[in-house]
C-alpha positions as CSV (number, residue, x, y, z in Angstrom):
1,X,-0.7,36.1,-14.7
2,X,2.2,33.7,-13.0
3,X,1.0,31.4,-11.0
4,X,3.0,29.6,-8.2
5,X,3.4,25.8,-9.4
6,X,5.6,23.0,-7.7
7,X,8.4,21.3,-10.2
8,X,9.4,18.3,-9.5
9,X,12.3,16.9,-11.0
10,X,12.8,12.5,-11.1
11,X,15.8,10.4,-11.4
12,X,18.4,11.3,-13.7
13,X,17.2,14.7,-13.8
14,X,17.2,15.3,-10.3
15,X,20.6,14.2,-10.3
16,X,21.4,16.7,-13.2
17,X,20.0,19.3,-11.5
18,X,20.8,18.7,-7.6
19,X,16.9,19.0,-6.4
20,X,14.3,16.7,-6.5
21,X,11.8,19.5,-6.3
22,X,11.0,23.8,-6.1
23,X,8.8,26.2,-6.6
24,X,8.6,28.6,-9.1
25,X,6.0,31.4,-10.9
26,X,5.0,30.9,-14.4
27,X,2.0,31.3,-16.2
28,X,2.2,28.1,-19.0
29,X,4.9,25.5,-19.5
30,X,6.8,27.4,-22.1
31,X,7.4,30.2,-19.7
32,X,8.4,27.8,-17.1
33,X,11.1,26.6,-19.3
34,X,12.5,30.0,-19.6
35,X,12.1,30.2,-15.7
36,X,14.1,27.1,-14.8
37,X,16.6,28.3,-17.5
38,X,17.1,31.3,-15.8
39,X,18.0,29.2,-12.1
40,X,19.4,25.9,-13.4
41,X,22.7,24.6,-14.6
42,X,23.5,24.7,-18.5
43,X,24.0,20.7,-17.5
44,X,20.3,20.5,-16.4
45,X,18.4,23.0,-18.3
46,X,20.2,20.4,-21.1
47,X,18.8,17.7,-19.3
48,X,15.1,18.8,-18.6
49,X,14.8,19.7,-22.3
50,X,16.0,16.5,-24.1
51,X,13.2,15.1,-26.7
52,X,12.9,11.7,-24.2
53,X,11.5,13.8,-21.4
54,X,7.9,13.3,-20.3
55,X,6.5,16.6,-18.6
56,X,3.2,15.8,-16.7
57,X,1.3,18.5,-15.0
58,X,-1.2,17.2,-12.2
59,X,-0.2,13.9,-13.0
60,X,-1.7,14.1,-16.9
61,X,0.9,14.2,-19.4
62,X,1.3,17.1,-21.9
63,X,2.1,17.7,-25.1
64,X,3.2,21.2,-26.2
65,X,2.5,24.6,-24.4
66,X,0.2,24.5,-21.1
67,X,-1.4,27.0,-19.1
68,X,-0.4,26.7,-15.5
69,X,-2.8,27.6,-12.4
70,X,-1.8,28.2,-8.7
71,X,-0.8,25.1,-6.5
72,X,-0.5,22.8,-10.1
73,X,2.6,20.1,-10.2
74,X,4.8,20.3,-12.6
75,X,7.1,17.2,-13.4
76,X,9.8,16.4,-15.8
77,X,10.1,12.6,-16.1
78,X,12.9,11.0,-17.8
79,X,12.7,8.0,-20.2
80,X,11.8,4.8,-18.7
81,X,14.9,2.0,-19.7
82,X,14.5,-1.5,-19.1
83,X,15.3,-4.6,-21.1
């Protein structure tokens, strides 16, 4: 069953995509993917799935597929720089 999540999007990939955050329905991580694929920009759905980006959900991050519940946060993190 979807579930309605928030995704929020930080940095350079709120640039690449031109929101900083939105809802959407998806029942794990993997079908959000497909979700955001299907309402994003070749040039961010590129940018959400580079290897570098952190996805946390509820502040935890993940590794691999995750189910998704009503009300969770979703968000894609891009890699930290510094020097």
């Amino acid at each position: 069953m979807n579930s309605s999540v928030t995704v929020r999007f930080f940095a350079s990939i709120a640039e690449a995509t031109g929101v900083t955050k939105m809802t959407a329905m998806a029942c794990d991580t993997a079908d959000l993917m497909t979700v955001l694929a299907e309402h994003l920009s070749d040039d961010a759905v590129q940018a959400i799935n580079q290897d570098n980006v952190r996805i946390a959900v509820n502040q935890s991050m993940i590794d691999g597929v995750t189910p998704l519940a009503n009300g969770d946060e979703v968000a894609f993190l891009p890699p930290i720089t510094g020097g």
